[in-house]
Every structure is written in structure tokens, then in C-alpha cells.
C-alpha positions as CSV (number, residue, x, y, z in Angstrom):
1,X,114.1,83.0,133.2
2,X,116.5,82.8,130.4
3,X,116.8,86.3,129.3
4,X,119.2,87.7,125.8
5,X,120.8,91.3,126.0
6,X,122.0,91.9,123.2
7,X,123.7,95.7,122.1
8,X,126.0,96.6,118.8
9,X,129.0,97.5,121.2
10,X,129.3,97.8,124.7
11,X,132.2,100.0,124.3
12,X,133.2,103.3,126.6
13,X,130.0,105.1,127.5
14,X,127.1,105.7,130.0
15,X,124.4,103.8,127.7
16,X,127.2,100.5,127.4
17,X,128.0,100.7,130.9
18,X,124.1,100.8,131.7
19,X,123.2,97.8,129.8
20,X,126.2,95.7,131.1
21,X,125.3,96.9,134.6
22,X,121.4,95.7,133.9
23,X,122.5,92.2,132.3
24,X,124.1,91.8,136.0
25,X,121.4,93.0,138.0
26,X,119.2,90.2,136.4
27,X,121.7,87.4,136.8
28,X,121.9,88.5,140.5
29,X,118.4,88.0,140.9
30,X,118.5,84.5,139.2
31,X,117.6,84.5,136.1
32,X,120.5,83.0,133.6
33,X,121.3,86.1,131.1
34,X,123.6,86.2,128.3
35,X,124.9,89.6,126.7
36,X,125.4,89.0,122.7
37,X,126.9,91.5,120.8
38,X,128.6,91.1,117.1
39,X,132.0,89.6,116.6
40,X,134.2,93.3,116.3
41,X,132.0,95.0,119.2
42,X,133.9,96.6,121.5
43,X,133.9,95.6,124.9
44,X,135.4,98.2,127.1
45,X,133.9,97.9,130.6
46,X,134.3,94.6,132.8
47,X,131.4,91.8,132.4
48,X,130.5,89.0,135.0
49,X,127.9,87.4,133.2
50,X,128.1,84.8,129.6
51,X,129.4,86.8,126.5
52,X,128.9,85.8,123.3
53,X,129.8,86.9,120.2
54,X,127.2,86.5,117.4
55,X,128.1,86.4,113.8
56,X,126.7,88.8,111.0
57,X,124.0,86.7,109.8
58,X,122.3,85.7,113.3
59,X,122.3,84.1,116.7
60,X,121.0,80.3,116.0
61,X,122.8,79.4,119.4
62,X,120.6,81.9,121.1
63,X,117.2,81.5,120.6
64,X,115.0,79.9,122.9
65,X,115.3,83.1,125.2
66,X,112.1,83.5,126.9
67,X,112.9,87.7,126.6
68,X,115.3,88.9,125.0
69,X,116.1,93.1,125.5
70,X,117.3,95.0,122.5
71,X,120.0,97.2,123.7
72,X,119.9,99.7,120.2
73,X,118.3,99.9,117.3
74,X,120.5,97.8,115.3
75,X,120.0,94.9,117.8
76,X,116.5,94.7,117.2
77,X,115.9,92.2,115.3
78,X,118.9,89.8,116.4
79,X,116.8,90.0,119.6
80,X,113.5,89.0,118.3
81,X,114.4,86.0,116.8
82,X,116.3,85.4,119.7
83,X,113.2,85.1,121.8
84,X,110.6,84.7,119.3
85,X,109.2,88.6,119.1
86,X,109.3,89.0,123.0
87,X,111.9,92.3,123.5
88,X,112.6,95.0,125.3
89,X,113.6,97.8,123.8
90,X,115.8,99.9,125.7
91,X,116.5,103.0,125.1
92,X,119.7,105.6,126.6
93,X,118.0,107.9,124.0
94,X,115.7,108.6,121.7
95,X,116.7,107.0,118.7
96,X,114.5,108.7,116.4
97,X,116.3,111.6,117.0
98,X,119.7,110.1,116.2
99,X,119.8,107.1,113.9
100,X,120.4,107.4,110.0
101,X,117.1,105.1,109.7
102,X,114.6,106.4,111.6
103,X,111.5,104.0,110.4
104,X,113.8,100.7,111.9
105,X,114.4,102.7,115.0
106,X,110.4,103.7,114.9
107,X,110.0,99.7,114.8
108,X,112.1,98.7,117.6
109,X,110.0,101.2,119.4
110,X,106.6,100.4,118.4
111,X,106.9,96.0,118.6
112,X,108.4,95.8,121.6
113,X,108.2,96.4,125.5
114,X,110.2,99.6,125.9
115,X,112.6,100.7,128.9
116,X,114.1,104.1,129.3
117,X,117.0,105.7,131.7
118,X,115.1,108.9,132.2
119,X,111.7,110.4,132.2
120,X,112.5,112.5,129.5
121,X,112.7,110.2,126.8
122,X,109.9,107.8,128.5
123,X,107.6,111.0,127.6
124,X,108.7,111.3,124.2
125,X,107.8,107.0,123.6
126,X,104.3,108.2,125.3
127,X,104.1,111.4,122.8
128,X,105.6,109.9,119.8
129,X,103.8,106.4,120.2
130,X,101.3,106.2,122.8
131,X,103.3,104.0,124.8
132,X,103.8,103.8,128.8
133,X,107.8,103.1,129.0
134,X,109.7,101.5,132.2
135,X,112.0,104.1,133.6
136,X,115.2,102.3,134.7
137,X,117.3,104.5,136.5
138,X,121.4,104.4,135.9
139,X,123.7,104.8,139.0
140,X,127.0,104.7,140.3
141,X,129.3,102.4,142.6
142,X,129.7,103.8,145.8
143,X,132.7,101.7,146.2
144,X,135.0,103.7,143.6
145,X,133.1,107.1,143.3
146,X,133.1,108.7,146.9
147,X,134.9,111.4,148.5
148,X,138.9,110.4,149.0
149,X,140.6,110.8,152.2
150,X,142.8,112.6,149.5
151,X,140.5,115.6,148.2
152,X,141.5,118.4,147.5
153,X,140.7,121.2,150.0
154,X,138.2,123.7,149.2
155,X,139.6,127.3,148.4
156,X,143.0,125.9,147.8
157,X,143.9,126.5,144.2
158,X,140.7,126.5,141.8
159,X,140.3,123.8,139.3
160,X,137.7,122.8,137.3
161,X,137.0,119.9,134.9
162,X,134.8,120.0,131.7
163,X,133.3,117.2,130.2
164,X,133.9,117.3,126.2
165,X,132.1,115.1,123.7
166,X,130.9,114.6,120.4
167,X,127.9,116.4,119.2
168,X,127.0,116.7,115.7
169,X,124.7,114.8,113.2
170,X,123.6,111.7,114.6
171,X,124.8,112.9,118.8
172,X,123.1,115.0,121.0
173,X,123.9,118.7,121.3
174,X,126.4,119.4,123.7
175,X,126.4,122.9,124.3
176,X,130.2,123.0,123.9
177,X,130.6,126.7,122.2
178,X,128.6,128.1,125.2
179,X,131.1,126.4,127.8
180,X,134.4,127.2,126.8
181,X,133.0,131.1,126.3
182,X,131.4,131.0,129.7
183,X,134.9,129.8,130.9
184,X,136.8,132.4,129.2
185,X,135.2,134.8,130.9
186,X,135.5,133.0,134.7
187,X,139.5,132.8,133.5
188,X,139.6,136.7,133.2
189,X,137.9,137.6,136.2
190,X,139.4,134.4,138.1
191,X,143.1,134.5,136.2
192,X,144.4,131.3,138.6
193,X,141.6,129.1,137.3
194,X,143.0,125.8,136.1
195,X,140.9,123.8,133.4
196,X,140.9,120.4,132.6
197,X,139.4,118.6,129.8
198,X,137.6,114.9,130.1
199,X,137.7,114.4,126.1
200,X,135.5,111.9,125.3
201,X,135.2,110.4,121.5
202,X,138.5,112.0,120.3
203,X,137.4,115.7,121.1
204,X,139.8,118.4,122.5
205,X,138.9,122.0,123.5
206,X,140.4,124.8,121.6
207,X,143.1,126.5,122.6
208,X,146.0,126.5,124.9
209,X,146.2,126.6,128.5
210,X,144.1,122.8,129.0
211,X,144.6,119.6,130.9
212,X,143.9,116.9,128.6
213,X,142.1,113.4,130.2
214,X,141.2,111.0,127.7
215,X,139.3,108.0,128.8
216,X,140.1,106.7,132.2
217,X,139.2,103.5,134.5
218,X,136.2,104.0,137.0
219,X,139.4,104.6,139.7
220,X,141.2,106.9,137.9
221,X,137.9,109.1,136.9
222,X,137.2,109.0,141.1
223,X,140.7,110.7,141.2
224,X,140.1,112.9,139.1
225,X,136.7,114.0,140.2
226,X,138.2,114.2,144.0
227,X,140.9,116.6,142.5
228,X,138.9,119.4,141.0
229,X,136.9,122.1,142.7
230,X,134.0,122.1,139.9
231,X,132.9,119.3,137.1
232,X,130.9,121.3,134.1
233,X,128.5,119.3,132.1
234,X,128.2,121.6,129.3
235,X,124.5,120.2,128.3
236,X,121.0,118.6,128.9
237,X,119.7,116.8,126.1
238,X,117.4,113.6,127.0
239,X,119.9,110.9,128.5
240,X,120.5,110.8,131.8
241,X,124.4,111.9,132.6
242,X,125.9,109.6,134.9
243,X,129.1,111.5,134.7
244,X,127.1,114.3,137.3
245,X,126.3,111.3,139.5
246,X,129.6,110.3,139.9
247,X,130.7,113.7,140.6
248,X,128.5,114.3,143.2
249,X,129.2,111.0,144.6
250,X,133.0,112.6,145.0
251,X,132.1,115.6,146.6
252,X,132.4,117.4,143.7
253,X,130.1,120.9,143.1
254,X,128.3,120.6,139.4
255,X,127.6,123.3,136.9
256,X,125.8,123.0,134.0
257,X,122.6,123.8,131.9
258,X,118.5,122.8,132.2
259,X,117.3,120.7,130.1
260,X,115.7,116.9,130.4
261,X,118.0,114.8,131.6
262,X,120.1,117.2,133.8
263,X,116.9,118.4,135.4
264,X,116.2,114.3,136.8
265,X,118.9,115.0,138.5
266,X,120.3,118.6,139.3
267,X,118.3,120.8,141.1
268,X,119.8,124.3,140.8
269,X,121.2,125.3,144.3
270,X,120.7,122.1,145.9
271,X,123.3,119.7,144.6
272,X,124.4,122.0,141.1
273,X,124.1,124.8,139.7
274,X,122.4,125.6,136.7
275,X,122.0,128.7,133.6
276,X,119.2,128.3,130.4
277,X,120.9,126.6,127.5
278,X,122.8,129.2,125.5
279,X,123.4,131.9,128.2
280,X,126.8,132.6,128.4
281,X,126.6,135.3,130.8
282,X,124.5,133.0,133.2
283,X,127.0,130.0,133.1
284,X,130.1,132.2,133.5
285,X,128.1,133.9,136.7
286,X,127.3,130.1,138.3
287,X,130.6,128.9,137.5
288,X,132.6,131.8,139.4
289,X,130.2,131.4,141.9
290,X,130.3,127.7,142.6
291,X,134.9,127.9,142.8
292,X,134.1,131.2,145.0
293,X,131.6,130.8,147.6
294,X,132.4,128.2,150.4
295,X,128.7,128.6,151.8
296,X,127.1,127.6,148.6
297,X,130.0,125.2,148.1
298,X,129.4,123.2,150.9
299,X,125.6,123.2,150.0
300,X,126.0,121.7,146.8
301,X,128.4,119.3,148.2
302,X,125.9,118.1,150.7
303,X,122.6,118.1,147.9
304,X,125.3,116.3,145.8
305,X,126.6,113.4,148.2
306,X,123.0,113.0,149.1
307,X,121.6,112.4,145.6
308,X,124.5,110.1,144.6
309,X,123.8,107.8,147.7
310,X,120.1,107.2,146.2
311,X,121.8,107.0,142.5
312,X,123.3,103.9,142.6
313,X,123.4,100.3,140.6
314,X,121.8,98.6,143.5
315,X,118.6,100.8,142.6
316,X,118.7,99.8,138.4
317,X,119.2,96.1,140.0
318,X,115.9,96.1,141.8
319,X,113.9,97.9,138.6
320,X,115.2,95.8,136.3
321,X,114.0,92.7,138.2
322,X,110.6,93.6,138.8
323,X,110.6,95.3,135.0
324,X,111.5,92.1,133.2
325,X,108.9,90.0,135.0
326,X,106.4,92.3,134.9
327,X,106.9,92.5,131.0
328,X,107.3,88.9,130.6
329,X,103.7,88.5,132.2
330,X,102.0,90.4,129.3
331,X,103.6,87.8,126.6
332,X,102.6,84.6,128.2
């Protein structure tokens, strides 16, 4: 099956990475895929299948797709005349939610097939438009996130990373305000704490006293993962974080906060712990506990290292295979 992805950028990010990751699971199955995205996308993670680079005012080279999977909103249309109305939309989030025009990104929605990463945002498509959506699940590569000969021992030090990202009009709600208090208050009762930053989208915490990462290759985020005691994801919000997955898959204890995504894959006290969004108190209490307690250390380690080993890109691979034929069926 000659199958179109096409995306707006497929630069650093969970949602790029997922796409470029899906294009590849269908080529390994077969079927001859092409990723197109516009002439000044960014293309920041590595891609083993045809990329083409589509000018502004449409893909004539491309059509004749028999499907064609519409990565964003903005990619909509490019896809359906690359295969003749038959998309997929596919959705990291809701776009509703986020994008300045909300009736295009209604449209994507409502013409097309529609994939999701997590069950959270496959409930909204059913709420908002009556629609059953595919739930693809992102992974990781066992292969570059695992535990490292080299890991730092537990109890040795105490160092914890923090992911930091954008949030604002437009992005999710990260949650940020609530982290850094909730760490201010493990660094006074737990003076030796070290904390790192993973800055993502030009971002830095306030304050002195931080360990700056910007973005790093898949090898060098497994490093640092293996050389923490604690990764913080300082929010839920609907997408599914593969930064926990990889984590886990490192041997890395997870704190963070309920809510849709996060709950798909952290279960509080088996691999992460978790507070209600906003609680300060609650964070600063799981955090302190998680860098102090070997016994639940080691539990979360274990709960983590077993989720990660079902969380992989083998997984999307084999949904993404049966997904495309299966919606490929209902057009013909």
C-alpha cells in the first residue's frame, strides 16, 4: 500500500519523533511510505524511509497515495489531495484545544479516520465528535534507554532532574510554578539535593543553584536519565509523555502529577509517584520520599523497568499495521 505522512515539522519532540517512528513501522511491514513535510521544516530526529520536501502550494508528486495520514492540523489538506480524501488524522493532542483555528482543526477531525497516542484524547474525539479513534501507543528503544552498567548508586548523593517546557497560549499546562515550589521545599529539608533542568523550547528555571540540559541525542538523554536519582514530570495534560517511559526504562524513580496522559502510564506507587495537580505540599512530600526511601525506591524501579519493557516502538509498529489496513478497508 502506498501510504503519505505528511507533518508541518518533524523537529525535537515526542509527537515528531512518534510520527517518524510510525512512518517506519509501516515501511517495515511493506507497504512503500513517504514522509512529506514543507521545504523549511525541521527535521531533527533520524529518518529511514523517503523524505520529501513539498512546496507551499502543494504535493503534485505525491498524489496517488492510496492513504495518506495527516500528522497536524496544518497538514490536513496537503494530505487529502494527496490521496484523494482518504486520511488519517493523527493526533499527539487535542488540537482544538491548542490551535489558533479551531474550525480547520475541528475539520481535520471530523473528515478523516482519526488515530490518537493516548486514551485521553481518543475520549475527547468520541465526546467532542462521536467518533471511535485508534489508540496508537508511543514507546521507547530499548537499545539506548536501559539501565547503564554506569548508574549511579542509589543513596549516593541525591540528584534529581526536572523536565521544563513551554506552556502558555497555544501549549499544554505544565504545572511548572507548582514544581519548582514543591522543590524548594525538598531543598530545605534535603539541603544536598542537586537539581537539574532538561529545558526544552528555550525555557530555564528561575533562580540559581540549576544544572542546565538543553536538548540532547537519544544517548546522551539515557546518560543523563541513568545519572539522577529522580526524573519530575511536572504535569498531566492529554499527550502521552514519553520522556517518563524513557526514564523508567533507565531505572529511574518518577514523580509527577494525575492527570490523563500521566495516569496511562504511572500508577502511583508502582512505577511513580504521584500528588493532585496544584498541591504543593503533596509533590514536595512524594519527592523527598522517592530520593529517601530505598524500599519504595526499588519498588518504583522495578514497576518502572517493567512498564518500559511493554512501552516500546515495536508495539506502535504492530498498531499501526493493523490500524492503516483496517482503515483502508472502510474507503474501498
Amino acid at each position: 500500500m502506498r501510504v503519505t505522512v505528511v507533518a508541518k515539522d518533524l523537529g525535537y519532540g515526542g509527537h515528531a519523533r512518534t510520527v517518524i517512528e510510525l512512518a517506519h513501522g509501516l515501511q517495515s511491514a511493506g507497504h512503500r511510505v513517504t514522509l512529506a513535510v514543507p521545504e523549511s521544516a525541521a527535521v531533527d530526529w533520524p529518518v529511514q524511509c523517503p523524505l520529501v520536501r513539498i512546496a507551499p502550494d502543494g504535493p503534485n508528486n505525491l498524489q496517488g497515495s492510496e492513504v495518506a495520514v495527516a500528522a497536524d492540523t496544518e497538514s490536513f489538506d496537503v494530505a487529502a489531495r494527496c490521496a484523494g480524501g482518504r486520511v488519517i488524522r493523527f493526533l499527539g493532542r487535542f488540537d482544538p484545544f491548542y490551535v489558533p483555528d479551531t474550525a480547520a482543526a475541528e475539520r481535520s477531525i471530523r473528515e478523516a479516520a482519526v488515530w490518537v497516542t493516548s486514551e485521553s484524547i481518543g475520549a475527547l474525539v468520541r465526546s467532542r465528535f462521536g467518533k471511535v479513534a485508534t489508540v496508537l501507543h508511543p514507546g521507547v528503544d530499548p537499545s539506548v534507554f536501559r539501565v547503564r552498567p554506569e548508574r549511579r548508586p542509589a543513596g549516593v548523593g541525591q540528584k534529581v532532574l526536572l523536565l521544563v517546557a513551554p506552556e502558555g497560549p497555544g501549549l499544554p499546562p505544565r504545572g511548572l510554578g507548582v514544581a519548582y515550589a514543591a522543590l524548594d521545599r525538598v531543598r530545605s529539608a534535603l539541603p544536598g539535593v542537586e537539581c537539574h533542568a532538561l529545558c526544552r523550547g528555550g525555557v530555564r528555571p528561575p533562580g540559581e543553584g540549576w544544572v542546565l540540559h538543553g536538548r540532547l541525542p537519544d544517548h546522551q538523554l539515557a546518560l543523563l536519565y541513568n545519572s539522577v536519582d529522580l526524573f519530575i514530570h511536572p504535569a498531566g495534560g492529554e499527550r502521552a509523555p514519553i520522556s517518563v517511559l524513557e526514564a523508567m526504562a533507565c531505572g529511574t524513580p518518577v514523580a509527577g502529577v494525575y492527570g490523563d496522559g500521566m495516569n496511562e502510564i504511572a500508577v502511583s506507587g508502582y512505577n511513580a509517584v504521584l500528588a493532585p495537580p496544584g498541591d504543593v505540599e503533596r509533590l514536595a512530600r512524594m519527592i523527598q520520599l522517592a530520593l529517601t526511601d530505598l524500599t519504595l525506591r526499588t519498588h518504583l524501579i522495578a514497576g518502572g523497568l517493567e512498564t518500559a519493557r511493554e512501552a516500546h516502538w515495536t508495539r506502535l509498529y504492530q498498531e499501526a499495521v493493523k490500524a492503516v489496513v483496517r482503515a483502508a478497508s472502510t474507503w474501498r
